[in-house]
C-alpha positions in Angstrom: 0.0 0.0 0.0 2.7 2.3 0.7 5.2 1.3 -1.8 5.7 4.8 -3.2 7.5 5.2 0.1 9.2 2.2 0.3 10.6 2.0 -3.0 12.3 5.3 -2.9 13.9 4.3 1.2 15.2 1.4 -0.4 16.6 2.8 -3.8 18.4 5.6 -1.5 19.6 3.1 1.1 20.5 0.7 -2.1 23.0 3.0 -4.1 24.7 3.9 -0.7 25.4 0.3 0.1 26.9 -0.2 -3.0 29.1 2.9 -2.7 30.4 1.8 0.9 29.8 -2.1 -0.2 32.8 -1.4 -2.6 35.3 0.7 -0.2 34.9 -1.6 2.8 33.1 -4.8 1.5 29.6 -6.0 0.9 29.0 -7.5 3.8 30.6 -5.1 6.2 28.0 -4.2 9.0 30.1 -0.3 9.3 29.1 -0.4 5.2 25.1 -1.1 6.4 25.8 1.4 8.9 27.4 3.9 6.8 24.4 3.7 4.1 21.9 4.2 6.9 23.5 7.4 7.8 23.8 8.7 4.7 20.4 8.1 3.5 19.1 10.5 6.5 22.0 12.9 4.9 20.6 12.3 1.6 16.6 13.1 2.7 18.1 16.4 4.9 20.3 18.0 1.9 17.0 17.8 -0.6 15.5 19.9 2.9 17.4 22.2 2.6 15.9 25.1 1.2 12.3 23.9 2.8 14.0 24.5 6.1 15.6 28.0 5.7 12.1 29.0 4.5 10.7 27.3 7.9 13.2 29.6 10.0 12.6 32.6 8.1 8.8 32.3 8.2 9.8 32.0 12.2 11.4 35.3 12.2 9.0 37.1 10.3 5.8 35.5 12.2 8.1 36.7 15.9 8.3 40.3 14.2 4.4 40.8 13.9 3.3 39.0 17.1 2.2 42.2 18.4 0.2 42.6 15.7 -1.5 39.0 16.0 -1.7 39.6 20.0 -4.0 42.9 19.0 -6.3 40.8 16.8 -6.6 37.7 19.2 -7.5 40.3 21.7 -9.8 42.4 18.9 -11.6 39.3 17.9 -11.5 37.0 21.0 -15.2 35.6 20.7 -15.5 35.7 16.7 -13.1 32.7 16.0 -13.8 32.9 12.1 -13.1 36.2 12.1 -10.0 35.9 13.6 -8.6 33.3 11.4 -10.1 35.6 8.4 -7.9 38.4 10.0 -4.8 35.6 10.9 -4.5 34.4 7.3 -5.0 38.2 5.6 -1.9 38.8 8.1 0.0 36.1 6.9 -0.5 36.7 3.3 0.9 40.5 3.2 4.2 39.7 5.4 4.7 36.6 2.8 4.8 33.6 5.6 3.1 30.4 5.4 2.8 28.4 8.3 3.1 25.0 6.4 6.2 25.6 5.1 7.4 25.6 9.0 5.7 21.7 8.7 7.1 20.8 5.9 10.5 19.1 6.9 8.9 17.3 9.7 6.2 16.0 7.5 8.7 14.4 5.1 11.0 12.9 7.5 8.0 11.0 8.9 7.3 8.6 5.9 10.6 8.4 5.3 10.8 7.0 8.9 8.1 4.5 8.6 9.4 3.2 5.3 13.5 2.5 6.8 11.4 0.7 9.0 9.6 -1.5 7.0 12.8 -2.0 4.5 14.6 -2.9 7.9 12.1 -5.3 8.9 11.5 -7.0 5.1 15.0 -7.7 5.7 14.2 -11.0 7.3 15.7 -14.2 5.5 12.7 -16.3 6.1 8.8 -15.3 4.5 5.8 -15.8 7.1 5.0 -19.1 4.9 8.6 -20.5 5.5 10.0 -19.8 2.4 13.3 -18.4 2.0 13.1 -14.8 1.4 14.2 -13.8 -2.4 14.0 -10.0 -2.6 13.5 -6.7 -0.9 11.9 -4.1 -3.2 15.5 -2.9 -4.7 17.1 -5.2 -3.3 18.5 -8.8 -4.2 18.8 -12.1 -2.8 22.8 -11.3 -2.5 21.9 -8.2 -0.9 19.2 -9.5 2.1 21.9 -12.5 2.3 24.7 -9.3 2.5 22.6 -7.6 5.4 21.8 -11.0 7.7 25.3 -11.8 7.9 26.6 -8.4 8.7 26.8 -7.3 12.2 28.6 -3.8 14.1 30.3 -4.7 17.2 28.4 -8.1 17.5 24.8 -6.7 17.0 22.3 -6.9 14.0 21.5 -3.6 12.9 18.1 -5.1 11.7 17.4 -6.9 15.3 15.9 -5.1 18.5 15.9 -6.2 22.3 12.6 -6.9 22.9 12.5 -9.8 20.4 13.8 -12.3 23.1 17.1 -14.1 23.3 15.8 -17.2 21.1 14.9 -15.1 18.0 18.1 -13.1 18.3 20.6 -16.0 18.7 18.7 -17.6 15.6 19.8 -14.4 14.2 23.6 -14.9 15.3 23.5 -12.5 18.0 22.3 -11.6 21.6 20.8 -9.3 24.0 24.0 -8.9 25.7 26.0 -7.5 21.9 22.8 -5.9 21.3 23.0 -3.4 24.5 26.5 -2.9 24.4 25.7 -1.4 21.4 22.0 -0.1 21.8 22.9 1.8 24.9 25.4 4.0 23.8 23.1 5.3 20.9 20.0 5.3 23.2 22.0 8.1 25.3 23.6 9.9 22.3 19.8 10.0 20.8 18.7 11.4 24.1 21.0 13.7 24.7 20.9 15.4 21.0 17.4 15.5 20.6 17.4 17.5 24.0 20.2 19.8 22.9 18.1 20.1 19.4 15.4 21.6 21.3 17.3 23.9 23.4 18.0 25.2 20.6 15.7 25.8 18.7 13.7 27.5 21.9 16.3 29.4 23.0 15.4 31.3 19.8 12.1 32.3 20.7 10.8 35.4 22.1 10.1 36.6 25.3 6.2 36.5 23.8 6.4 33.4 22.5 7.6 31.9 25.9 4.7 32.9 27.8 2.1 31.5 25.6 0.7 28.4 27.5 0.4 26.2 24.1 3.8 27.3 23.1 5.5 26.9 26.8 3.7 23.1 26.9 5.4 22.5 23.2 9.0 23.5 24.4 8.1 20.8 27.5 7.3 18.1 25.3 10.4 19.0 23.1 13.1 19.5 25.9 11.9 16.4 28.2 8.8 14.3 27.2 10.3 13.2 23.3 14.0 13.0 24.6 12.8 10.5 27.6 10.5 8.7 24.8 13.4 8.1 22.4 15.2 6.4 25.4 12.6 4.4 26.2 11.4 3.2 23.0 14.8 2.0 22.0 14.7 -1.2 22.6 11.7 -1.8 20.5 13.2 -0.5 17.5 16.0 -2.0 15.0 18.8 -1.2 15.8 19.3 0.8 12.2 16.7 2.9 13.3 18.1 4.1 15.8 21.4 5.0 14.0 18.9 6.4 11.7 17.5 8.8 14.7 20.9 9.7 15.9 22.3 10.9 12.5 19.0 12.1 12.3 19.5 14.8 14.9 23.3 15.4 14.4 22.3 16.8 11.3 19.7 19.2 12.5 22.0 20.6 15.0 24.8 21.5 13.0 22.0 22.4 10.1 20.5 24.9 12.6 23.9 26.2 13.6 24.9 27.2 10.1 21.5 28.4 9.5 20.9 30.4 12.4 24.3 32.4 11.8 23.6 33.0 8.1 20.5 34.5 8.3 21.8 36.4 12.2 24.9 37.7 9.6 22.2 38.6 7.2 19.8 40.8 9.8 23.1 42.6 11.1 24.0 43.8 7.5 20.6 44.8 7.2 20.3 47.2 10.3 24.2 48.3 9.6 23.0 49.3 5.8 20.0 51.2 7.5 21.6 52.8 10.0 24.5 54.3 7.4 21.7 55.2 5.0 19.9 57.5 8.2 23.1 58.9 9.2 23.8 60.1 5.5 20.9 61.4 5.1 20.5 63.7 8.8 22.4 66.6 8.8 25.6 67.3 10.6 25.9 68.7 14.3 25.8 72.1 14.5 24.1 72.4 10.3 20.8 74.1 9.8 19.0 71.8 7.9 18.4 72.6 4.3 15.0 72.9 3.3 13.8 72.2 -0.2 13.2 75.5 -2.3 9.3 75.6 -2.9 8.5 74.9 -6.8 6.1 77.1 -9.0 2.8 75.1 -9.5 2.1 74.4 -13.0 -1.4 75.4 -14.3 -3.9 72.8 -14.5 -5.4 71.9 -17.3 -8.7 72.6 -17.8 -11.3 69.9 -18.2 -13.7 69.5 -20.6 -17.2 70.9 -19.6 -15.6 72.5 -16.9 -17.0 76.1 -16.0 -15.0 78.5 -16.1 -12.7 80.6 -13.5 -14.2 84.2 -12.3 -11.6 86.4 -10.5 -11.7 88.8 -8.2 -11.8 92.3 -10.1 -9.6 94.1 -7.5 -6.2 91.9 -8.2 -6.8 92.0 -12.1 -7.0 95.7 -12.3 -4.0 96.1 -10.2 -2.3 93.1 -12.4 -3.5 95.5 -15.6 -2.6 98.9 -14.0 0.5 97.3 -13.1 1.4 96.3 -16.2 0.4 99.1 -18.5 2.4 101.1 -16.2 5.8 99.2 -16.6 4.7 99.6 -20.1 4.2 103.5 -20.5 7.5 104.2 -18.4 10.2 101.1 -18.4 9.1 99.6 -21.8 11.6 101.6 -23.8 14.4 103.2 -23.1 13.4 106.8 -24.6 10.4 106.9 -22.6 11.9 108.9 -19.8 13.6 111.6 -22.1 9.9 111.6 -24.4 8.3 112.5 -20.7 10.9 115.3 -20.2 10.7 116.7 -23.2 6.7 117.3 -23.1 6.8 118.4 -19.7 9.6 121.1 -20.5 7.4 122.2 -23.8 3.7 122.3 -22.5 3.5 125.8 -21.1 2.4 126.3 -17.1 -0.9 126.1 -15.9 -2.7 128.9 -14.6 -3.6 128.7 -11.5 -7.3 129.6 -10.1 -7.3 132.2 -7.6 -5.5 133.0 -4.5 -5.4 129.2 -4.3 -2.9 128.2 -6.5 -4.7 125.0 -7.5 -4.1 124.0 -11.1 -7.3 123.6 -13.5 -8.4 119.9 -14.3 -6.6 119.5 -17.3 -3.9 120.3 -16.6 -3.6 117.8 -13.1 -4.5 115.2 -15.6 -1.8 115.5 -18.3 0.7 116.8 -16.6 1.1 114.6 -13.3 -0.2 111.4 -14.9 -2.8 110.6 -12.3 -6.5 110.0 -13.0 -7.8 111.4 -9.7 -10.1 114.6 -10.1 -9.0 117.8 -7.9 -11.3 118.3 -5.2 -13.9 121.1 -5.6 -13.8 124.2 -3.5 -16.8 125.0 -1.7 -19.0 127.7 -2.3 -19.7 130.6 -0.7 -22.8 131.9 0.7 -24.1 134.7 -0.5 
């Protein structure tokens, strides 16, 4: 049923064994161990990428945590809302929560399916016959992994199966913990370390959510204490499988972590030398930009039009006609001088000396009528 899982395991597993198979002999049990360990290289190389995205998508979701504390706090009751609000959030600072699953989704077929290759590795079928093939591999090769041992123990036998079954196998439960004990501890310890890792990176925020303080629990103490204790009831090549397992993600992480910390510090350095370019010196007014002339806008079609006030175009036109009549050209001053000196005096009116009307009008250039004297009573 789940031979599109099997198949590949056991192609992976099968082109490593012949690699080693040929250095240090077919029937090497370091050869059988070596191929388990690099299949679990293999799988975590073509993860790469999937789990850079997962630590990113970790940073960015840590950066806008105040932002999804305010909605779970806006929409506490409405929980379709919220999720509405949640996913909208997601989608404009570019994270995806499944890419953080991915890695740990993949590695868990791939589990089941070393474990099945492992077990098909048994010499004799349930009907008694012996056994001729094991998906990619041959009869040579299941005969190649039966007689092939590390240190005394079968790396496809386990504790619990009982001293009988595991002498029929050429081994016993005595080889098979000298062996199993040191990797039960080494699995332990790693997958512990793992996880102190990977919460020490979590923020202050993060730490006091209950769900997220009962994860780092499990992940610290519950899964390292159940790796210990399901040991013995796993293959022995499993459990290699589970310690190269998590030697990987522990140097992965280190490399990873450092990369994209390297990458953050470069970021805030380039920011900070961009904002001290651009503010002004100690001491230095700021400059300010010199205010533009607005362009005219363009009228639209159907638009009515524009009335002005009367009293700044007649001062525009009287302005104008002004600069005209006396800075136009450059005789006008000697024209005004020369009428002036020709146009014989005005008589004056009376005792008063005011000039007639005529005369205040063309000779002084002003438009603005004498004032009349007043009358006297008879």
């Amino acid at each position: 049923m789940l031979n599109f899982i099997y198949y590949p395991v056991s192609f992976i597993l099968w082109v490593w064994h012949e690699v080693f198979g040929f250095l240090l002999g077919p029937d090497n049990g370091l050869a059988w161990a070596l191929s388990v360990m690099f299949l679990v290289f293999t799988l975590r190389a073509l993860l790469y990428k999937p789990f850079v995205s997962q630590v990113r998508s970790m940073r960015k979701m840590q950066e806008f945590q105040p932002e999804i504390a305010k909605l779970r706090k806006k929409y506490g009751n409405d929980r379709q809302k919220q999720a509405e609000e949640m996913q909208r959030l997601q989608k404009e600072h570019g994270v995806n929560p499944l890419g953080g699953c991915l890695p740990v989704l993949v590695q868990v077929p791939v589990f089941i399916g070393l474990f099945h290759v492992l077990r098909e590795f048994n010499p004799i079928l349930t009907n008694g016959a012996p056994r001729t093939e094991n998906y990619f591999f041959g009869q040579t090769d299941v005969q190649s992994f039966n007689n092939s041992h590390l240190f005394g123990a079968k790396l496809g036998s386990w504790v619990t199966q009982g001293e009988a079954v595991l002498n029929a196998a050429g081994t016993s439960i005595a080889s098979m913990l000298i062996v199993m004990i040191p990797l039960m501890i080494a699995a332990g310890i790693f997958t512990h370390i793992t996880a102190r890792h990977s919460v020490a990176r979590q923020t202050a925020a993060q730490a006091e959510n209950p769900q997220t303080a009962i994860m780092n629990k499990l992940m610290l103490y519950v899964f390292p204490i159940g790796v210990v204790v399901g040991a013995p009831f796993l293959p022995l090549a499993v459990l290699l499988y589970w310690v190269s397992n998590n030697l990987w993600t522990l140097g992965q992480q280190y490399v990873v972590y450092r990369r994209i910390d390297a990458e953050e510090a470069a970021k805030k350095e380039q920011t900070t030398a961009t904002r001290q370019s651009l503010a002004p010196r100690p001491g230095q007014k700021p400059v300010r930009p010199e205010p533009t002339a607005e362009e005219p806008k363009a009228k639209r079609p159907g638009a009515k039009p524009v009335t002005r006030k009367p009293g700044a175009g007649n001062a525009a036109a009287s302005s104008s006609k002004a600069a005209t009549n006396g800075e136009a050209s450059p005789n006008g001053a000697a024209n005004g001088a020369a009428a002036g000196a020709s146009e014989p005096e005005p008589k004056t009116n009376g005792a008063t000396g005011d000039a007639p009307r005529s005369a205040r009008s063309s000779g002084g250039g002003s438009t603005r009528p004498p004032a009349r004297r007043p009358r006297k009573r008879r």
